[in-house]
Residue, then its C-alpha position, 0 to 999 in steps of 0.5 A: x457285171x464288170x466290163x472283163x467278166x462280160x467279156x469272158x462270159x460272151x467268150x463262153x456262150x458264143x464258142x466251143x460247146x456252149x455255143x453251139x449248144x446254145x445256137x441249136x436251141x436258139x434257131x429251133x426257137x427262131x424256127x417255133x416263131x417261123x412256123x407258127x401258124x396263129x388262128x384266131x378262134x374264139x372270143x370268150x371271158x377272160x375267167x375261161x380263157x386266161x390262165x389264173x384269172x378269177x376272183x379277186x384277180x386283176x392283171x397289169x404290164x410290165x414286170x410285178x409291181x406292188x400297188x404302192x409303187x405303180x404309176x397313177x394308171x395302174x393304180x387307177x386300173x385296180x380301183x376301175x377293176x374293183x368297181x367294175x367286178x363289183x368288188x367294191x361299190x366305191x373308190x374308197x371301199x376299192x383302195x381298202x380292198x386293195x390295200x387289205x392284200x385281199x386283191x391278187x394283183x398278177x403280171x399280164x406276161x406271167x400268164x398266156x395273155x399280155x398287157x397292152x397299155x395298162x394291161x388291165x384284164x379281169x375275169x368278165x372282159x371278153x378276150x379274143x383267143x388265138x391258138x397256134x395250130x402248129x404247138x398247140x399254145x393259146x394265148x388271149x388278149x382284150x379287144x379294143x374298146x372301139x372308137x368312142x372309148x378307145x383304150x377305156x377300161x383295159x388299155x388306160x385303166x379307166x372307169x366310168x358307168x358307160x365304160x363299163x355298160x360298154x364292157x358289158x354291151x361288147x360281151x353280150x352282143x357285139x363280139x359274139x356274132x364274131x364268135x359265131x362267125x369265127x366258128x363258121x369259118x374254122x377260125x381265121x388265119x392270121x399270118x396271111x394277114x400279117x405277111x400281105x399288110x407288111x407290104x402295104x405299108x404296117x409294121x404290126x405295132x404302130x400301124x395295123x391299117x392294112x392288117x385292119x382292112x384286109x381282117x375286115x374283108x375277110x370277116x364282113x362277109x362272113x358277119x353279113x351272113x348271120x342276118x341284121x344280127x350282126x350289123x352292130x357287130x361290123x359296125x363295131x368291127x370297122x368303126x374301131x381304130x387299130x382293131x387288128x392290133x391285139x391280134x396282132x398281140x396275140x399271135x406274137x404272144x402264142x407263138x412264142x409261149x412254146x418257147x417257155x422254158x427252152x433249155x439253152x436258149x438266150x432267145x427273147x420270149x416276152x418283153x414289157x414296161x409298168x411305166x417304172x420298170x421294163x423287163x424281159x424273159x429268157x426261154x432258158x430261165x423261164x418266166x423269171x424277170x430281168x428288169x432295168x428302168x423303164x425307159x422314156x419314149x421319143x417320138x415328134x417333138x413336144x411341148x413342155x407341158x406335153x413332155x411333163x404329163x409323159x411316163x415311161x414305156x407302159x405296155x406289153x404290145x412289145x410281145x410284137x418285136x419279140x416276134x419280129x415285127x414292130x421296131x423289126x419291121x420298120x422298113x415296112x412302114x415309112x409312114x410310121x418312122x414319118x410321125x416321129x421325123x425319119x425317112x424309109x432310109x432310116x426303117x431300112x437302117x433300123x431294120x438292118x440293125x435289127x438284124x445284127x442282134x437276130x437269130x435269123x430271117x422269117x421267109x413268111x415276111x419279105x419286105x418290097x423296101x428291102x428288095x424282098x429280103x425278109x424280115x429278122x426274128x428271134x432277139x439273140x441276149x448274146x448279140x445284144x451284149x456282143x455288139x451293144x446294139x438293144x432291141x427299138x421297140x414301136x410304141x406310144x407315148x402315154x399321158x399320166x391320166x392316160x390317152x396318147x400323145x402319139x406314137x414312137x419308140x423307146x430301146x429296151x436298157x442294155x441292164x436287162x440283157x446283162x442280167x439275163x445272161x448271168x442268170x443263165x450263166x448260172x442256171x447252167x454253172x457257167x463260169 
């Protein structure tokens, strides 16, 4: 859009009836994030717990991408896909069967899970279910591949036989102990642990220590309970790094899955990067796509051979921000803005920021830097447009051939907010 029909446009969805119209639909959508109440309650196949997942379907992050286009990760993910479902039985027979069309190639945020890394996710990958009690909606995401194979199969798009028997041994004895022990417990809620780990010094994007260790407490004794079963369970469970950081995706992505559709509302529900693209949705328009070139991610200083063997942002864990944690919380963690330079004064600023272009403050999240002031959630399209500020997003910054070179943060393009809003503008005939 032009700078003055911008202008006008703004004009419109902020005052008069529209705005106002648009306002209430907004804070009900803050509101369904506020009072979700995310649970994690069991652990199963992705075939049984994720929308549209079956034969001959791979998922990815990021907004839809034909395989020609992806990066080396993707493209390697669908062939590790292949081979590990046992599709086909070699690289070659895997890149004909891509190639055939025969292969349902679907993004991760088109259905009820998202896409970490490379966002890779079959049908036989175990999945870690988290339900929000207050609207019902579920979302499921793939758990770390623990300490030796780290992002492996799903984050990285890897594929060796012992990622693969490590898929297997994951499904068939180390997760279902958990699975019995979340039954056990009427599931595990996930708030509480969200909300206390944010004044321990998380943000719930980069840093899950707390978040991770505070999950363990409650876990670990319920494990124990099971008998000499369970030990290699919580030795996966305590040996993994960042465990809790796909639970801390699921429960943002639950609880923005009731907003889906939300009549009127300029309100972020699911944001995500294929290394080429990024895009977000809108609740108004649903789940159509609005993307701008996937943007690089700065973090410490890097050598130039490391700044060559970097792509763009590559990942939907951004689903975090969507929720108002990540970028949003960055006042919370100071060792977070540390790995790339900053000071807490800097988390505070950036936090502040974040506020400007929030619909409201989540009264769960109060934060020990902010005086207690709680955290701002709810990314408004509007504001974003109205003061040029765009969302920061915490993340990682991810080799070519996959693996990381460390965390740091990346701004979502201004592109994709402006056609956002004229998409909503027309869904709604405004002028």
């Amino acid at each position: 859009m032009e700078k003055n029909e911008t202008a006008r446009l703004l004009e419109r969805l902020t005052s008069g009836e529209w705005g106002e119209k648009i306002d209430r639909a907004n804070l009900a959508a803050a509101d369904a994030v506020i009072d979700a109440d995310p649970v994690w309650e069991d652990i199963l196949p992705a075939g049984e717990a994720v929308e549209g997942i079956g034969d001959y379907t791979v998922t990815h992050s990021g907004p839809p991408i034909s395989y020609e286009k992806m990066v080396r990760l993707h493209q390697r993910g669908m062939v590790s896909a292949c081979l590990f479902e046992g599709w086909a039985k070699s690289e070659e027979e895997a890149l004909a069967f891509i190639r055939s069309g025969r292969l349902n190639i679907v993004s991760a945020l088109d259905t009820n899970t998202d896409g970490s890394g490379t966002g890779i996710l079959t049908k036989s990958v175990a999945t870690l279910v988290v339900r929000d009690r207050t609207s019902g909606k579920t979302a499921a995401v793939f758990p770390s591949e623990g300490a030796e194979f780290g992002g492996g199969f799903c984050g990285w798009g890897l594929y060796s036989e012992a990622i693969a028997e490590n898929l297997r041994l994951m499904r068939t004895r180390l997760l279902p102990p958990m699975a019995e022990a979340l039954k056990r417990m009427g599931g595990l809620p996930l708030r509480e642990i969200l909300a206390e780990s944010m004044q321990m010094g998380d943000e719930n994007h980069s840093r899950q220590t707390a978040a991770g260790l505070l999950l363990e407490h409650r876990l670990v004794p319920e494990l124990a309970r099971l008998g000499p079963a369970a030990l290699e369970s919580i030795r996966y469970l305590v040996d993994t790094p960042r465990f809790f950081h796909n639970l801390g995706q699921a429960a943002s992505r639950a609880a923005q899955l009731s907003n889906v559709g939300r009549e009127f509302s300029t309100v972020v529900t699911a944001a995500g990067g294929n290394g080429v693209e990024f895009g977000i949705k809108l609740a108004a328009t649903g789940d159509e796509w609005f993307t701008a070139p996937s943007p690089m991610i700065r973090g410490r200083a890097l050598t130039e051979k490391e700044a060559a063997d970097r792509i763009p942002w590559c990942g939907d864990s951004s689903v975090t921000e969507c929720a108002g944690l990540g970028g949003f919380a960055a006042a919370a963690a100071p060792l977070v803005l540390a790995t790339r330079g900053e000071t807490l004064a800097d988390g505070i600023a950036q936090t502040r920021e974040m506020e400007k272009i929030s619909v409201k403050k989540n009264p769960h999240y109060p934060i020990p830097a902010l005086d207690g002031d709680c955290l701002p959630v709810g990314i408004d399209a509007r504001k974003v447009l109205l003061t040029g500020i765009t969302p920061v997003l915490h993340g990682g910054l991810f080799k070519k051939d996959g693996g990381l070179l460390g965390p740091g943060a990346a701004r979502i393009p201004m592109a994709c907010f402006e056609k956002a809003l004229a998409a909503f503008a027309k869904k709604y005939g405004i002028a």
